[in-house]
N, C-alpha and C positions, 0 to 999 in steps of 0.2 A: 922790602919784600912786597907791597902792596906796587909799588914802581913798576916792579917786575912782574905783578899779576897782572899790571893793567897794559903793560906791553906787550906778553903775551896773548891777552885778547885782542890786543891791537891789528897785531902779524896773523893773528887768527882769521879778524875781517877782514884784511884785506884777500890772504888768500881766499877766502871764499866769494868775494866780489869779484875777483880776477878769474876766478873757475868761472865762475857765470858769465859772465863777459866772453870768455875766451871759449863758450862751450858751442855757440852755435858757428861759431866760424871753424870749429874745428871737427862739428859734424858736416859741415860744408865739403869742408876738405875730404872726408873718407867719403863720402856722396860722389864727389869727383874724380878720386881715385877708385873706386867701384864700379865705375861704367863702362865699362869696356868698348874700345874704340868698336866701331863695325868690320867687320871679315868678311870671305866671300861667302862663307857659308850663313850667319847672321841676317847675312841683304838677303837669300830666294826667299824668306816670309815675307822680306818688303816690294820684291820684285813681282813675289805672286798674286799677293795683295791687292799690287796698282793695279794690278793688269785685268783682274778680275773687278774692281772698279767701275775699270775702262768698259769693260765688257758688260758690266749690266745696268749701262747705262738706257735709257728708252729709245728702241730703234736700232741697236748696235747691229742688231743679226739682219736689217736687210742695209746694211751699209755697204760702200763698194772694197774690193780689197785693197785699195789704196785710202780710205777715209778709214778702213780699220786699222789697217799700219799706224797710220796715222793717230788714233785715238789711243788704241796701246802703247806708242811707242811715247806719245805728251804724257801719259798716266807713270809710266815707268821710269820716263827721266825726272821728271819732277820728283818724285819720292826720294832719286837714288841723289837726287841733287841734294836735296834735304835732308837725307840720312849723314853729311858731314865724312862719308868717306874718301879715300884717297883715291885719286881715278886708277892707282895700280888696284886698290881692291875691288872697284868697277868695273875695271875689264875681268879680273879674275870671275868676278861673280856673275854677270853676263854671261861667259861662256858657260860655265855651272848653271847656270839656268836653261843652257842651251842642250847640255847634254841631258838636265833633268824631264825634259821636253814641258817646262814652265812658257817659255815664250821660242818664238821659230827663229833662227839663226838672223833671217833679215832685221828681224824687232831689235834682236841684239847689238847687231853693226850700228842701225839707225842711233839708238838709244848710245852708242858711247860713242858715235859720231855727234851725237845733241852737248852729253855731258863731261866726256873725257876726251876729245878729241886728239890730243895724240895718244890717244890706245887703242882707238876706230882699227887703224890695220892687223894691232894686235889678235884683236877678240878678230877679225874676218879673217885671219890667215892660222887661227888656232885648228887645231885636229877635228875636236866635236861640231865645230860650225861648217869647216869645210865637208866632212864627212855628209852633215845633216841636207847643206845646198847641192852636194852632188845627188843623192839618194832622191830629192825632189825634182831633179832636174831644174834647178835654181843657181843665178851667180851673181858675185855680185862685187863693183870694181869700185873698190876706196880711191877716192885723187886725193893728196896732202894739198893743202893752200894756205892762205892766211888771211887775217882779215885785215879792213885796211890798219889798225891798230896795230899791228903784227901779233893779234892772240893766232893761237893754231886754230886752224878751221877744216874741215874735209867738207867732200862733195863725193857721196853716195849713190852710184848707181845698181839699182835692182832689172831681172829681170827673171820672168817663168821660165816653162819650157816652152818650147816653139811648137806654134801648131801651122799645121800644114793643110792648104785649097785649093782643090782642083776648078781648075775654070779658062775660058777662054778658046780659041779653035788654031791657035798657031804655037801651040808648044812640042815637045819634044815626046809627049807620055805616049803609050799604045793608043790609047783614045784620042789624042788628036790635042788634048789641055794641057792648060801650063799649071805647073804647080808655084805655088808661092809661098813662105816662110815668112810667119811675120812673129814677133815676140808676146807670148803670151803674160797677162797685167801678173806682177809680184802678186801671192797670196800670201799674206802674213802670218795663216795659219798652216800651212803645208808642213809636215810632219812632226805639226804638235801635237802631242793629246790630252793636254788639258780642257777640261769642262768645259771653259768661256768658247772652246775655236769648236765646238761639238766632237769632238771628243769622247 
């Protein structure tokens, strides 16, 4: 009888050693299944976040519109690189950013030509960004390439609308001047309205 009491507390210890041992690796575990991977919709807090960042950094607002492309679009792919998403749900969320007018269609190409680069033509040939680049008078031509490694790579070209200059004395106009068409510089923030772009 005593045999049997004393092996009962036996089996008792152990399970209760083995609870404790086996408790922090198995809050580990529900920690890990409770985190929900990232979505498109998840990323515009992370996307809005960088970008506004970017934007209040010292000096942003007399920057050129290429050094702003530029500073939003490093703030936004690093976040989105670090968020551990899949580049399907980085293009998705890029153009959702695009339509929410969080960041301007160019930011968006730029930014998943930096981080998901074969989805670059995706997100530049989706409805909302094409939509947003016509409405600006803005386009903008993805090239597919590779690097010398064979990872995927694009090459981005942006440009504005075209402004037009009368000038010179052997053109064709009623006045006697030639007009000239040259491309006006990308603006990164052209038909966004968020705060950072003055909005």
């Amino acid at each position: 009888m005593e045999g049997a009491v004393m092996a009962s507390h036996r089996v008792r210890a152990i399970a209760i050693s083995l609870a404790v041992a086996l408790a922090p690796m198995g809050a580990g575990q529900v920690w890990a299944q409770n985190t929900p991977a990232p979505t498109a919709v998840s990323l515009q807090a992370t996307i809005q976040a960088a970008a506004q960042q970017a934007a209040a950094q010292p000096g942003f607002a007399r920057l050129s519109a290429q050094a702003k492309l530029a500073a939003i679009q490093a703030a936004v792919s690093a976040a989105l690189a670090a968020s551990g998403a899949s580049p399907t749900v980085i293009a998705a969320a890029l153009v959702q950013a695009v339509s929410n007018g969080t960041v301007s269609a160019g930011v968006a190409i730029q930014v998943a030509a930096a981080v998901a680069p074969e989805m670059a033509q995706q997100v530049a040939s989706a409805p909302a960004v094409q939509q947003q680049l016509a409405a600006t008078g803005q386009s903008a031509t993805v090239t597919a390439a590779t690097t010398d490694g064979g990872a995927p790579s694009v090459l981005v070209s942006l440009q504005g609308v075209s402004s037009t200059a009368a000038g010179g004395d052997a053109g064709t106009t009623a006045g006697g001047g030639t007009t000239t068409t040259t491309p006006a510089p990308f603006d990164p923030c052209a038909g966004v309205v968020a705060a950072y772009c003055g909005g």
